[in-house]
Structure formats: C-alpha cells, structure tokens
gemmi code that builds the backbone of each chain (N, CA, C; Angstrom):
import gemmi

chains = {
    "A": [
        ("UNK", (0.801, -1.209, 0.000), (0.000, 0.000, 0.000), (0.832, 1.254, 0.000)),
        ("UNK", (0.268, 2.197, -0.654), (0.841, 4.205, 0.091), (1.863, 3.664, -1.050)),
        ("UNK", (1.350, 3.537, -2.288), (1.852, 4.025, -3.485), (1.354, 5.349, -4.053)),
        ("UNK", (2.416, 5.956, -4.558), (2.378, 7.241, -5.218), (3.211, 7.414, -6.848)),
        ("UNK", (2.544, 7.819, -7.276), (2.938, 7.489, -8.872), (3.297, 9.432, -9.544)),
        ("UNK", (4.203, 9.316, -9.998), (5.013, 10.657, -10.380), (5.009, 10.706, -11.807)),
        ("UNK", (4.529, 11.969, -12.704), (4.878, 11.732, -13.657), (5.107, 13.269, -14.972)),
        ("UNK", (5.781, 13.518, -15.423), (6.489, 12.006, -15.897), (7.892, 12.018, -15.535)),
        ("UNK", (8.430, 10.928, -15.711), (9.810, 10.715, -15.073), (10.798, 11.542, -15.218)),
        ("UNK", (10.629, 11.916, -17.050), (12.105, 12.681, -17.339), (11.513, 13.531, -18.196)),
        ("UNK", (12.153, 15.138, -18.040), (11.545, 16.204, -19.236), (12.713, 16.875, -19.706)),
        ("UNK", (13.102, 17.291, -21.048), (14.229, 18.120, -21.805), (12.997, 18.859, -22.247)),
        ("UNK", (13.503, 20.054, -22.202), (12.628, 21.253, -23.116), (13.867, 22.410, -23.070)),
        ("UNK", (13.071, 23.529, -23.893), (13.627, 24.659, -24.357), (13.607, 25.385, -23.132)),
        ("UNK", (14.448, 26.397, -23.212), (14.035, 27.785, -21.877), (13.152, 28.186, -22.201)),
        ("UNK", (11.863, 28.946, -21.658), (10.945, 29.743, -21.574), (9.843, 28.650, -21.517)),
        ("UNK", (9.838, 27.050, -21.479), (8.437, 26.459, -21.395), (8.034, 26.292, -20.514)),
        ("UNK", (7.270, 25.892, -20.300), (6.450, 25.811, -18.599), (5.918, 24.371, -18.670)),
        ("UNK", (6.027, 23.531, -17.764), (6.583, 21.937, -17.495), (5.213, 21.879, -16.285)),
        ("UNK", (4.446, 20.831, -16.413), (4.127, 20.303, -15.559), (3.973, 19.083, -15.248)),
        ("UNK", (4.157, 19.249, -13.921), (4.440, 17.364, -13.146), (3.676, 17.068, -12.431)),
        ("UNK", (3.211, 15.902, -12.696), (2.089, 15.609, -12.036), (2.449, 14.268, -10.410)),
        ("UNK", (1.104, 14.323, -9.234), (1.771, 13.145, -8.825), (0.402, 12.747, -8.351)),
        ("UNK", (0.312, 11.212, -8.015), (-0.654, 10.815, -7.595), (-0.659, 9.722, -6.381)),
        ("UNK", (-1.665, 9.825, -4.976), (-1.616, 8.724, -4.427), (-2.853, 8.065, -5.272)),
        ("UNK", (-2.218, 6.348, -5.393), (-2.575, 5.251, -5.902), (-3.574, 4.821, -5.312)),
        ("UNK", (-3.404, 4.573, -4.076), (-4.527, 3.706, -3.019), (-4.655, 4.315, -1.790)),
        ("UNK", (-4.788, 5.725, -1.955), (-5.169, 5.923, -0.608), (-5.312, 7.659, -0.511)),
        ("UNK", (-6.132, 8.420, 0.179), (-6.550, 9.528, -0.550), (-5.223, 10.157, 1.023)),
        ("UNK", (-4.676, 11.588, -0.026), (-3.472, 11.884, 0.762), (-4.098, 13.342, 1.034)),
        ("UNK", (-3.846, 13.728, 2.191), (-4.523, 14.880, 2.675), (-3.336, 16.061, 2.553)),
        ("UNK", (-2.407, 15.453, 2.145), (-1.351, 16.608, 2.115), (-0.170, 16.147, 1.368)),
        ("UNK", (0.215, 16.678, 0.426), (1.150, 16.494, -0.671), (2.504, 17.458, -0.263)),
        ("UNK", (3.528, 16.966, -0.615), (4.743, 17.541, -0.717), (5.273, 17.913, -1.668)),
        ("UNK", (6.104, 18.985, -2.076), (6.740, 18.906, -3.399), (8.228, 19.027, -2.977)),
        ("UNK", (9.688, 18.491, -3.710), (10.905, 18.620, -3.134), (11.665, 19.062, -4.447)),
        ("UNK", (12.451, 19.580, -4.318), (13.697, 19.701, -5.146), (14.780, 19.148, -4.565)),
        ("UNK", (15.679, 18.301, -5.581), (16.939, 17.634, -5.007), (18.269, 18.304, -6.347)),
        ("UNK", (19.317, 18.869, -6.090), (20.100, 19.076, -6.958), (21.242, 17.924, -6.957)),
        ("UNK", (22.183, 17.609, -7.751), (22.692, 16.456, -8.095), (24.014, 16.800, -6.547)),
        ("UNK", (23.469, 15.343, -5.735), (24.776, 15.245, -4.852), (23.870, 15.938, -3.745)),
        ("UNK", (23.182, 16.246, -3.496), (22.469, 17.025, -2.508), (21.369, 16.394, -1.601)),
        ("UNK", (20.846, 17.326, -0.456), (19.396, 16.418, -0.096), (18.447, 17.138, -0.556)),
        ("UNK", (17.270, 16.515, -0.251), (15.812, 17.147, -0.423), (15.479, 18.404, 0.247)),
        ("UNK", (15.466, 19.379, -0.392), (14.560, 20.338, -0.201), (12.864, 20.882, -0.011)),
        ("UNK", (12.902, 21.002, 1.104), (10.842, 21.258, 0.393), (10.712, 22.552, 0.128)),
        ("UNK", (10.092, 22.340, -1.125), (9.671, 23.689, -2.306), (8.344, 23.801, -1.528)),
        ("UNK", (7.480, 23.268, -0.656), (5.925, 23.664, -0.483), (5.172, 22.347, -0.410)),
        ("UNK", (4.239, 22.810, 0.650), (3.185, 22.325, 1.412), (1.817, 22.255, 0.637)),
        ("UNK", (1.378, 20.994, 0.316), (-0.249, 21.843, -0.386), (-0.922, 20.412, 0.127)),
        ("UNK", (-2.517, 21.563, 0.713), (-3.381, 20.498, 0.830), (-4.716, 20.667, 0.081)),
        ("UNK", (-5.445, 19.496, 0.110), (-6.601, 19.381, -0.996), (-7.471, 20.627, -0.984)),
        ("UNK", (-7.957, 21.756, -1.953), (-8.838, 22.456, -2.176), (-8.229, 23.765, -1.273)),
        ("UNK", (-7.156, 24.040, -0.897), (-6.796, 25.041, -0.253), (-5.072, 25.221, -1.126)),
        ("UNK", (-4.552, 26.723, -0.987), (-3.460, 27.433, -1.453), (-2.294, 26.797, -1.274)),
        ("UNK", (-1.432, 26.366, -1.705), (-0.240, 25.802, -1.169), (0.991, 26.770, -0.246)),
        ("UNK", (1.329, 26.041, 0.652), (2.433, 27.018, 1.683), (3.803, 26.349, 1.221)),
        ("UNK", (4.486, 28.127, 0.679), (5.493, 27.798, -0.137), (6.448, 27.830, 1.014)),
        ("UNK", (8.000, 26.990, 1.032), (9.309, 27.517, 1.834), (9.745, 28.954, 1.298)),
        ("UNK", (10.590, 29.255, 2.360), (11.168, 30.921, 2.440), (11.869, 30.620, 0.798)),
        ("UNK", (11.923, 31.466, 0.348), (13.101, 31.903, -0.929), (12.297, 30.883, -2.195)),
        ("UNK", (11.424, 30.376, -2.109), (10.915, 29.635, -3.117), (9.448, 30.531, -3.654)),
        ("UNK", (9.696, 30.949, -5.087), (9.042, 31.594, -5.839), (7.399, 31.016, -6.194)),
        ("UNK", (6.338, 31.344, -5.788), (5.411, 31.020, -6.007), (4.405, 31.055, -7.267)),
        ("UNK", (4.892, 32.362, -7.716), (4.816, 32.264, -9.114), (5.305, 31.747, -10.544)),
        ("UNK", (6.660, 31.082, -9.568), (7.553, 30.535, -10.639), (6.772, 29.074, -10.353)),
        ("UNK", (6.740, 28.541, -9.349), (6.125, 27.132, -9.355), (4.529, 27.067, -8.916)),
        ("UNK", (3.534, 26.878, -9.611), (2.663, 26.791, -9.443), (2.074, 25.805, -8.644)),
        ("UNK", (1.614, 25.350, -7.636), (1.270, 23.971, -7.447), (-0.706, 23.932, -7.154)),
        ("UNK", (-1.217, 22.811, -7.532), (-2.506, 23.096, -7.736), (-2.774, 21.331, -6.853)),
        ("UNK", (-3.781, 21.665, -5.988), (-4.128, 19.965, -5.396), (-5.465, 19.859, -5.305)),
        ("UNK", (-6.363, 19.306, -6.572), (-7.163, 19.490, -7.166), (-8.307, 18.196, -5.851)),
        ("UNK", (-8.135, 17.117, -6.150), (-8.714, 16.343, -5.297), (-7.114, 15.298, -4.037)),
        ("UNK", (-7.982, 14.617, -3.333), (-7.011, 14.064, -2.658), (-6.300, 13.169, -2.914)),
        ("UNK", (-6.018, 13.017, -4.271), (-5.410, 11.616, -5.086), (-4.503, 12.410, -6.106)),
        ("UNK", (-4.376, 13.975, -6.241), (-3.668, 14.623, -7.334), (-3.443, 15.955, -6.820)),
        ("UNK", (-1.822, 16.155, -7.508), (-1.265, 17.475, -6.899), (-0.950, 17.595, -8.216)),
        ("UNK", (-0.584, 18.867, -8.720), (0.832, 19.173, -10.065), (1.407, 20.170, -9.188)),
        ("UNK", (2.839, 20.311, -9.900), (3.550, 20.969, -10.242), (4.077, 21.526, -11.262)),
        ("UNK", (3.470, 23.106, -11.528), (3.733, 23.272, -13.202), (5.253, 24.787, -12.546)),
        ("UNK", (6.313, 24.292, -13.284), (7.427, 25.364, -13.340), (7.142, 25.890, -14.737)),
        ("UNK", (6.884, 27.299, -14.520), (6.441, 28.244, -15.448), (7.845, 29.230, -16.012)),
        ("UNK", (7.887, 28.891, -17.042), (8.943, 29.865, -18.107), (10.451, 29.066, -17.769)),
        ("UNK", (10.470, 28.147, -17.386), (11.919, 27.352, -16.791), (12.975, 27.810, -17.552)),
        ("UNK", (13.658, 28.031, -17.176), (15.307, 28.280, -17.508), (16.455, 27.412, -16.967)),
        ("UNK", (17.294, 27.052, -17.274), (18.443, 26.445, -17.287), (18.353, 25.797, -16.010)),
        ("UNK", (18.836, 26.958, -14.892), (18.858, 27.065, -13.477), (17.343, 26.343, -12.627)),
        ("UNK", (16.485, 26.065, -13.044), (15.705, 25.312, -12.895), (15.793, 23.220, -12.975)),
        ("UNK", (16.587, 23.237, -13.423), (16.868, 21.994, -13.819), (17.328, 21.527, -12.468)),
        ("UNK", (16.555, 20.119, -12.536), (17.070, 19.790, -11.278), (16.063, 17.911, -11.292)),
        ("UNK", (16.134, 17.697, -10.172), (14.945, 16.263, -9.958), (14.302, 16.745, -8.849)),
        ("UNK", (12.740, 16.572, -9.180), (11.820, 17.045, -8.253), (11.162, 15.704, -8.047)),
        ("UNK", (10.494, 15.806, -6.725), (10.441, 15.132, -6.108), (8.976, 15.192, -5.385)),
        ("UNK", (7.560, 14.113, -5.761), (6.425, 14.612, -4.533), (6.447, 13.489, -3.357)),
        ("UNK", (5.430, 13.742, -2.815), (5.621, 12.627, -1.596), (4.249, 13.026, -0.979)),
        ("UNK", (3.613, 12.361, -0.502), (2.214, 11.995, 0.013), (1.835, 11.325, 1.617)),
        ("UNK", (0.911, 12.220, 2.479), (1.174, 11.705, 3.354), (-0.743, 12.003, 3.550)),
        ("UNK", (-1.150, 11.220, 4.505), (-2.436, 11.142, 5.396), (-2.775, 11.210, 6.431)),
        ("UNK", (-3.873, 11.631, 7.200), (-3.893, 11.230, 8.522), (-3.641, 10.550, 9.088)),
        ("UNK", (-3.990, 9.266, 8.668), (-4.433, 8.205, 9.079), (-3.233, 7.232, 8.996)),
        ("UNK", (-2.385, 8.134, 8.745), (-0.947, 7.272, 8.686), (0.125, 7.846, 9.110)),
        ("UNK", (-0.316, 8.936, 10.217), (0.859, 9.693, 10.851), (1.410, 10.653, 10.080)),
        ("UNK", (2.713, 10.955, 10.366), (3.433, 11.858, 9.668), (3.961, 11.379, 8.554)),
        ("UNK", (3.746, 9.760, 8.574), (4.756, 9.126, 7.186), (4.583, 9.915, 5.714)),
        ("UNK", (5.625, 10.010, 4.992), (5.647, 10.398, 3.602), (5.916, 9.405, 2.538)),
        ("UNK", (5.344, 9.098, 1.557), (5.459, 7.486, 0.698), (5.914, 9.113, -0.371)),
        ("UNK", (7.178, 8.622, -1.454), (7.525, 9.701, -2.314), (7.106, 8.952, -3.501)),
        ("UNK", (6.850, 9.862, -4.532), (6.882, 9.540, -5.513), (8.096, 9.170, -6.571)),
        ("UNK", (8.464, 8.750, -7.843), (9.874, 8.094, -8.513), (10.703, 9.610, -9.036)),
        ("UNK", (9.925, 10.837, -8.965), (10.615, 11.478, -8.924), (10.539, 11.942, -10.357)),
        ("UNK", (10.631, 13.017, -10.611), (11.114, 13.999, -12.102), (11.951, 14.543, -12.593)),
        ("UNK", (12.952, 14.108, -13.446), (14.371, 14.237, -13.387), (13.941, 15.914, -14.836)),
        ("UNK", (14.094, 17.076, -15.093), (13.863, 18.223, -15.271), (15.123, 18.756, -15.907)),
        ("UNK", (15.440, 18.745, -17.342), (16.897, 19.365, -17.568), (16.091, 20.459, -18.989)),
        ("UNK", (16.688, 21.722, -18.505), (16.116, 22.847, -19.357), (17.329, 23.008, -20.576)),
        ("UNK", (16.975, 22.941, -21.600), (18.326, 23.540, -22.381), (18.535, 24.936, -22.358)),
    ],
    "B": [
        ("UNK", (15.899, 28.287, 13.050), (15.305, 27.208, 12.000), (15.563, 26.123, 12.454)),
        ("UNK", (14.676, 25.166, 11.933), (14.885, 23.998, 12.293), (16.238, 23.435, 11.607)),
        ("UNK", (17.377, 22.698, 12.433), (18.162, 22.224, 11.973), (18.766, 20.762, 11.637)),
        ("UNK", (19.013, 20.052, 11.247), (19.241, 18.136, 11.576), (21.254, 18.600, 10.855)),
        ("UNK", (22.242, 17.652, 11.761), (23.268, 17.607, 11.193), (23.529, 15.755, 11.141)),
        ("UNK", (23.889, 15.619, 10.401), (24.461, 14.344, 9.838), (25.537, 14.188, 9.747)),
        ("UNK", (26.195, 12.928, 10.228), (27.566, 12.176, 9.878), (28.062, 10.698, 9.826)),
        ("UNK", (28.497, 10.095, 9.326), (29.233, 10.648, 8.662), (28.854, 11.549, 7.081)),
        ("UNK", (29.441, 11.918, 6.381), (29.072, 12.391, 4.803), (29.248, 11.038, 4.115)),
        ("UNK", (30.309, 10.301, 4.183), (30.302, 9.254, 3.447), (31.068, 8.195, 4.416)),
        ("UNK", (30.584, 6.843, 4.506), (30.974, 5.524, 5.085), (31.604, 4.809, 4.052)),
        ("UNK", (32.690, 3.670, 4.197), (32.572, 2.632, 3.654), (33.545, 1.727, 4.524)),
        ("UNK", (32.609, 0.268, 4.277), (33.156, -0.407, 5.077), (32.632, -1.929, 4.039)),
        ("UNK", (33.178, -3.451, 5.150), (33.138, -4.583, 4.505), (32.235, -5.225, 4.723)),
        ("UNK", (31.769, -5.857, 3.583), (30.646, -6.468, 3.816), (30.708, -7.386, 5.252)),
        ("UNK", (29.381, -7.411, 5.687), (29.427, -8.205, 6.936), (29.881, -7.274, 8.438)),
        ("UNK", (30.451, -6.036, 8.258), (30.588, -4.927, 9.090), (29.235, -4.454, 9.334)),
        ("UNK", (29.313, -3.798, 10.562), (28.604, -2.784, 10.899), (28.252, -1.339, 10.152)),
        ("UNK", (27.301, -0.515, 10.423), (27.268, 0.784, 9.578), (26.944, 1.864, 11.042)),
        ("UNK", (27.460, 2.477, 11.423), (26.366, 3.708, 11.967), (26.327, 5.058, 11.435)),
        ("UNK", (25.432, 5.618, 11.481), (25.371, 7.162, 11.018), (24.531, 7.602, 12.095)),
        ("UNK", (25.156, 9.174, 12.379), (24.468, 10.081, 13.767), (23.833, 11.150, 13.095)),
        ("UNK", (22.902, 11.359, 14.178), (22.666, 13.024, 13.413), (22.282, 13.671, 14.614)),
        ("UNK", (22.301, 14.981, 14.804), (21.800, 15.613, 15.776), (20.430, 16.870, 15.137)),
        ("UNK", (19.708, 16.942, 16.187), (18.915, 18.158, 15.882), (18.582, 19.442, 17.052)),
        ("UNK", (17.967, 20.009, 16.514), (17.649, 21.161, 17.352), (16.427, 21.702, 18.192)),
        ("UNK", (15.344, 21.155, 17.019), (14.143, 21.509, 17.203), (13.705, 20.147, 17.985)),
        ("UNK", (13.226, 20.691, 19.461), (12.853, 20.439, 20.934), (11.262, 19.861, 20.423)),
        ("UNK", (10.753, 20.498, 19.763), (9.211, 20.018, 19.113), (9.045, 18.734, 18.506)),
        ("UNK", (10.339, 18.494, 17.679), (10.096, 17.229, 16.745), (9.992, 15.949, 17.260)),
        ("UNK", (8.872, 15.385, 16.715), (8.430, 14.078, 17.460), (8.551, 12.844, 16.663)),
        ("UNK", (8.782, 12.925, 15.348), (9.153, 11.868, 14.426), (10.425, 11.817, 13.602)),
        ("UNK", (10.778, 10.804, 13.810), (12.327, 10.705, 13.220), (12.434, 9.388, 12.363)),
        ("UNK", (12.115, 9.769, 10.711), (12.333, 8.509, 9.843), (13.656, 8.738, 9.346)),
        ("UNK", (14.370, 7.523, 8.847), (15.438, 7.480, 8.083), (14.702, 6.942, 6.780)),
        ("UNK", (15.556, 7.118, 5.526), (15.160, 7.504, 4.207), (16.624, 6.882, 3.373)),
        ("UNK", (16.196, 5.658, 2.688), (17.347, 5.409, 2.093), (17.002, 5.545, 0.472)),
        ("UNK", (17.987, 6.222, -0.207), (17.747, 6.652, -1.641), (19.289, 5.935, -2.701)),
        ("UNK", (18.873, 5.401, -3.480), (19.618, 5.025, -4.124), (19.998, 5.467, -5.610)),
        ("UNK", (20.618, 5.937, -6.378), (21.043, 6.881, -7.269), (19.845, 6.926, -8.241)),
        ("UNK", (19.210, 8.227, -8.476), (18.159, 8.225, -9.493), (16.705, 8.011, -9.203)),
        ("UNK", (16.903, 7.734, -7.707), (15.391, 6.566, -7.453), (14.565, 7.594, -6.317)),
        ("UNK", (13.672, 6.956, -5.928), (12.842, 8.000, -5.169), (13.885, 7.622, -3.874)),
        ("UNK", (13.540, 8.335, -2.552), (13.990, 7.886, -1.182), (12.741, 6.728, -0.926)),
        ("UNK", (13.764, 5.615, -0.075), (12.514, 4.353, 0.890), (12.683, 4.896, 2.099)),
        ("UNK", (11.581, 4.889, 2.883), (11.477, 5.024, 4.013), (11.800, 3.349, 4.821)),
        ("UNK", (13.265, 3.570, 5.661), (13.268, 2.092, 6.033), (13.491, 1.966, 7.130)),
        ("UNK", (13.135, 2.403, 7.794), (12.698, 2.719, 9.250), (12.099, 4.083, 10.174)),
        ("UNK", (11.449, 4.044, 11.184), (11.104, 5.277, 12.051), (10.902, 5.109, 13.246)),
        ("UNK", (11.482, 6.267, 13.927), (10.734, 6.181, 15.198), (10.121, 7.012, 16.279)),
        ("UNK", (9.416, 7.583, 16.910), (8.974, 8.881, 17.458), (9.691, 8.675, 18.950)),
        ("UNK", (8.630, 10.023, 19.380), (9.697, 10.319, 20.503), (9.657, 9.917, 21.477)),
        ("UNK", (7.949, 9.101, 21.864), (8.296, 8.327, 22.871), (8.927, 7.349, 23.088)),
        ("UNK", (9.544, 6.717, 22.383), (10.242, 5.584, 21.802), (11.875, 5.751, 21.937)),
        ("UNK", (12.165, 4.665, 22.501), (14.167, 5.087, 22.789), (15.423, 4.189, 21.590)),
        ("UNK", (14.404, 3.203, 21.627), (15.319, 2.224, 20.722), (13.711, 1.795, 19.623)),
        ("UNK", (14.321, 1.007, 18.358), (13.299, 0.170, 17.368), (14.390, -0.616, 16.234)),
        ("UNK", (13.991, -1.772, 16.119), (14.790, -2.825, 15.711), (13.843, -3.250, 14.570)),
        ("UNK", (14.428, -3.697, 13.460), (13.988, -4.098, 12.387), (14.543, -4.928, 11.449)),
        ("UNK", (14.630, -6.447, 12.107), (15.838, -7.105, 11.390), (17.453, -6.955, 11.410)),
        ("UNK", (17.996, -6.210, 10.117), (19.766, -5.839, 10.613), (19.620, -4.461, 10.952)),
        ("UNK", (18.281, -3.434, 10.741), (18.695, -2.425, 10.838), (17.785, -1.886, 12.133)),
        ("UNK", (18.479, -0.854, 13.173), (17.741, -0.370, 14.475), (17.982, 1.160, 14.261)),
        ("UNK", (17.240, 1.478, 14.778), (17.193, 3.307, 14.981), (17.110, 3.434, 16.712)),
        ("UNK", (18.275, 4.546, 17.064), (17.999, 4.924, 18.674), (17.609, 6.129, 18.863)),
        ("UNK", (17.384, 6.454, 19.802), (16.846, 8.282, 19.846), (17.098, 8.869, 21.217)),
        ("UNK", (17.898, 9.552, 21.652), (17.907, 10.241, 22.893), (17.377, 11.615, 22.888)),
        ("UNK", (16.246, 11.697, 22.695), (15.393, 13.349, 22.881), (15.827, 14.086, 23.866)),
        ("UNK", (16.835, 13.730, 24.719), (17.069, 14.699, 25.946), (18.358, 14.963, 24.910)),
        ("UNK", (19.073, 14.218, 24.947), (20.550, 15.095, 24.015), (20.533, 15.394, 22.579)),
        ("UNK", (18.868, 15.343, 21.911), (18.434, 15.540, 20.682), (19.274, 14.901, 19.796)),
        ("UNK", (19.922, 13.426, 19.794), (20.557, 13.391, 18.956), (19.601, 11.339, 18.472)),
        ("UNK", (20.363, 10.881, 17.402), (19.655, 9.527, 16.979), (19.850, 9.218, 15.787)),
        ("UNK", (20.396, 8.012, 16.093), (21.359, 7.249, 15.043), (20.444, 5.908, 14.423)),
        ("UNK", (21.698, 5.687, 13.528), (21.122, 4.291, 12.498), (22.054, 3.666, 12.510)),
        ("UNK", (21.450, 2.135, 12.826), (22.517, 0.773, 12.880), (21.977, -0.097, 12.021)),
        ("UNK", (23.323, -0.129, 10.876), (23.216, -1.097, 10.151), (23.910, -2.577, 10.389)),
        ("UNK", (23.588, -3.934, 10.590), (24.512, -4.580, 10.568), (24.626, -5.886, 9.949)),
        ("UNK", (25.832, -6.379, 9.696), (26.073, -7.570, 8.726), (25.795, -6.618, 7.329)),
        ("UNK", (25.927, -5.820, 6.662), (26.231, -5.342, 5.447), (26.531, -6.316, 4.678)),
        ("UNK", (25.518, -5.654, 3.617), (25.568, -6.292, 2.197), (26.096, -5.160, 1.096)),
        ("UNK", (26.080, -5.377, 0.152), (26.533, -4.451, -0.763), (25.289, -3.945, -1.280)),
        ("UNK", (24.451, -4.367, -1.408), (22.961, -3.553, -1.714), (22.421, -2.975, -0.472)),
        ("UNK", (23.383, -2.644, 0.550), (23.104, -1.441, 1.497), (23.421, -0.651, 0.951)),
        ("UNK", (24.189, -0.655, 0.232), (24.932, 0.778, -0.541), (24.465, 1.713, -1.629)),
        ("UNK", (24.251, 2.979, -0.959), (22.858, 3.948, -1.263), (23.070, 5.108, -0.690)),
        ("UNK", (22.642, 6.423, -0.812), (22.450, 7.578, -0.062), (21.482, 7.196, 1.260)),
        ("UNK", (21.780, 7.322, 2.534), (21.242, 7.576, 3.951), (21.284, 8.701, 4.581)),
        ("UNK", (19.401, 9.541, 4.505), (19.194, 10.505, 5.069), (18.450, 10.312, 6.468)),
        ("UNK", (19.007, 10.931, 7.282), (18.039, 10.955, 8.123), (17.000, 12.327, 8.016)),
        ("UNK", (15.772, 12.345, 9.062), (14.923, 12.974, 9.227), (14.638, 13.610, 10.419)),
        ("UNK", (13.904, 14.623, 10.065), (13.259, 15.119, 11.433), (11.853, 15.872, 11.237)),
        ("UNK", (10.527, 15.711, 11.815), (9.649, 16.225, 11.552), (10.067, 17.648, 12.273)),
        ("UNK", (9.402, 18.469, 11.442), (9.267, 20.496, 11.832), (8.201, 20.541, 12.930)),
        ("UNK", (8.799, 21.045, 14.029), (7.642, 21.312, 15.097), (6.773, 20.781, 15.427)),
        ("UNK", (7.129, 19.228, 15.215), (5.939, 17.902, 15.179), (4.925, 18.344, 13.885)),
        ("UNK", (5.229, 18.675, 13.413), (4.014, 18.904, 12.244), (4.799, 17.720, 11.247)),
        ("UNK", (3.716, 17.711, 9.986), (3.877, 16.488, 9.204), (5.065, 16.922, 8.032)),
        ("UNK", (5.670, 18.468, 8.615), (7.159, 18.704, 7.688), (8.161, 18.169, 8.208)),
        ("UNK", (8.424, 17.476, 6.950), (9.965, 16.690, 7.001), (11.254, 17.869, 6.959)),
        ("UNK", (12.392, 17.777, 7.644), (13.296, 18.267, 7.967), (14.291, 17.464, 7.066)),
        ("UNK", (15.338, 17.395, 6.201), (16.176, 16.493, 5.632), (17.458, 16.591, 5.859)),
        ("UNK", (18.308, 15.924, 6.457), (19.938, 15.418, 6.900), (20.307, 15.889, 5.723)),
        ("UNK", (21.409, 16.281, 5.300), (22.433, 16.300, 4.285), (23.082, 14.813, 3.151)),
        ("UNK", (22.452, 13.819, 4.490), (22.928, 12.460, 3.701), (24.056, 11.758, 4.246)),
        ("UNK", (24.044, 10.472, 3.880), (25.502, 9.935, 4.178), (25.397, 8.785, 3.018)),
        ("UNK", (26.614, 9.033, 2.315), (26.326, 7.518, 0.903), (27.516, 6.848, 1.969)),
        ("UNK", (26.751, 5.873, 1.812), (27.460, 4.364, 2.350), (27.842, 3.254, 1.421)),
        ("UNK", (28.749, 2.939, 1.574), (29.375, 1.968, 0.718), (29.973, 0.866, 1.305)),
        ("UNK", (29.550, -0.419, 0.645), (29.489, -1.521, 1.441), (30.475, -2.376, 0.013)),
        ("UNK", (31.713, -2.452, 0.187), (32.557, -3.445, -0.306), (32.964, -5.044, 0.061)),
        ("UNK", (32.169, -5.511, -1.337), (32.137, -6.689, -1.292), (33.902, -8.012, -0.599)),
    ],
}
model = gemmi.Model(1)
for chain_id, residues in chains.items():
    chain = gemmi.Chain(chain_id)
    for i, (resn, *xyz) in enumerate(residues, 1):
        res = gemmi.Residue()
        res.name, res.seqid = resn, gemmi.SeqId(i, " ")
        for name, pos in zip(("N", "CA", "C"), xyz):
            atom = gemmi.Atom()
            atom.name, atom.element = name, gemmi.Element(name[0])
            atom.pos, atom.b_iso = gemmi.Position(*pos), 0.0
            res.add_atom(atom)
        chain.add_residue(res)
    model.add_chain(chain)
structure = gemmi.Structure()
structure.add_model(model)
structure.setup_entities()
C-alpha cells in the first residue's frame, strides 16, 4: 500500500516552457502532498506544502509564481514550473502523506527536469 | 530554524561490518524521526522510524535509537551487504508537524 505514482519521469525542453508534473496517491486519498527539489549530490529540499482544495504554503526563498502547485482532489497534486530556464533543472520530487498514517511520507519516482 | 546535522558524509566499510550514522537536531518540538534510504536516481525508501516516545526500534539488521534529551539519533546497520549501498538521510519532523526536515545524507558503501 501508500503508493504514489510521479509523472512524468524525465523532461528536456527549451528555456521559456512551462513543465508540468504531475503526482498521484494510488490507493489511498493523501490529505497533504509535498513537493521537493533535489540538486545532483544534494538532499531534499521542500519547495511547499499543499493540501486538498486550499493554497499551497510555499518555503522561504521559493518563488510562487515561478512554481505553481494546484491539489485538485485528494489523489492529485501538479507541479507546473512556469517559463523554466536552465537554473531550474534539477529532480523534483512529490511525496504523500495522510492522517491516518501519521506523519509518514510514501515519495513519488521522482522527475528528473533538464532545461536547455 | 529547524536544523538536523548528519555524519558521517560518506561511510565505507566490509561487507558483513557494521554501519552507523548520527545526526543531531535542534528543534525540541520534533516528534518523528524517519530514516530515508535513496539510491542513485530513485525516489527515497522510508526504512525505518521512530517517534519520541520511543528510545530504541529494531527491524531485522537495521535499528534506529533516539535520545530526545541530548536531541541526537542514530542508524545501525549490521552484517552489510553491498545492496546497502545507497544515499542515507536521516529525518526530522518540523515542530511535530507532518514537515519533514532532511539530513544532508551519508552515501554508504558496502565493499564486497
């Protein structure tokens, strides 16, 4: 159980496109979604907090307009990075957690993101 | 801010050895402490946890300890295999809330 499905795995695009990533819990409705950035050699960062039908709470220094995040029902979050540039490139990362299961986080396989 | 420090940065040792990695934290609030093993490219596994009422938790070769009075709590690996060998983060929940805090890491390397 407390599968979460990420997608899609890997994106190359141009600078200026706007990318979105999607993630989903599988079997089990997640009351609160994570989003992470990891740069190569590094740990996880959290880019923001979002829960179902309410605004997402971004971390300090993380642009809200640059990353959109939308958590439409309790089985789906995106992440759309709007106008991406180079410096954006990175592997993002969601992760899914419930009440009913403590604080645990089940992550998703992750979005590996390289902008030309 | 909430802080977690980790060490070692990188282990390696022989198969059939022991592993430990420490970490310390700061935040007096945090009540859950998972470790998170990630292996190159792949999501992180959650492969063990333990909260704060809790002092020790055993799970086969691998145990997690926790001393909340000296905020600090480690990971024991033992009898190593070489498919231990992976990035090891530890964790710390933010102010007991359901934010994860993330270690810096430790890649461990387990030579056959």
């Amino acid at each position: 159980g407390a599968v979460v499905s990420q997608h899609p795995s890997w994106v190359i695009c141009k600078s200026g496109t706007s990318v979105k990533i999607e993630c989903r819990s599988l079997d089990f409705q997640a009351t609160t979604m994570f989003w992470y950035r990891q740069f190569p050699k590094q740990s996880l960062m959290l880019m923001a907090t979002s829960n179902e039908g309410s605004k997402a709470t971004y971390e300090q220094g993380v642009e809200k307009d640059k990353f959109l995040i939308n958590h439409a029902s309790l089985t789906l979050s995106t992440l759309t990075v709007t106008s991406a540039h180079p410096e954006d490139s990175s592997f993002y990362i969601c992760s899914a957690s419930t009440r009913n299961r403590g604080q645990s986080q089940h992550f998703g396989d992750g979005t590996r993101l390289s902008i030309l | 801010g909430e802080n977690v420090e980790q060490h070692p940065s990188t282990l390696s040792v022989q198969e059939g050895d022991s592993a430990v990695i420490k970490c310390t934290y700061s935040d007096s609030a945090s009540n859950y402490f998972p470790w998170y093993k990630q292996e190159l490219g792949k999501r992180p596994q959650l492969i063990i946890d333990i909260r704060s009422n809790v002092g020790e938790k055993k799970d086969q070769r691998i145990a997690v300890t926790l001393n909340k009075t000296a905020k600090h709590f480690s990971l024991h690996i033992t009898e190593t295999q070489p498919e231990d060998s992976a990035v090891y983060f530890c964790v710390i929940s933010q102010g007991g809330s359901e934010k994860l805090v993330f270690g810096k890491g430790t890649k461990l390397t387990v030579n056959p």
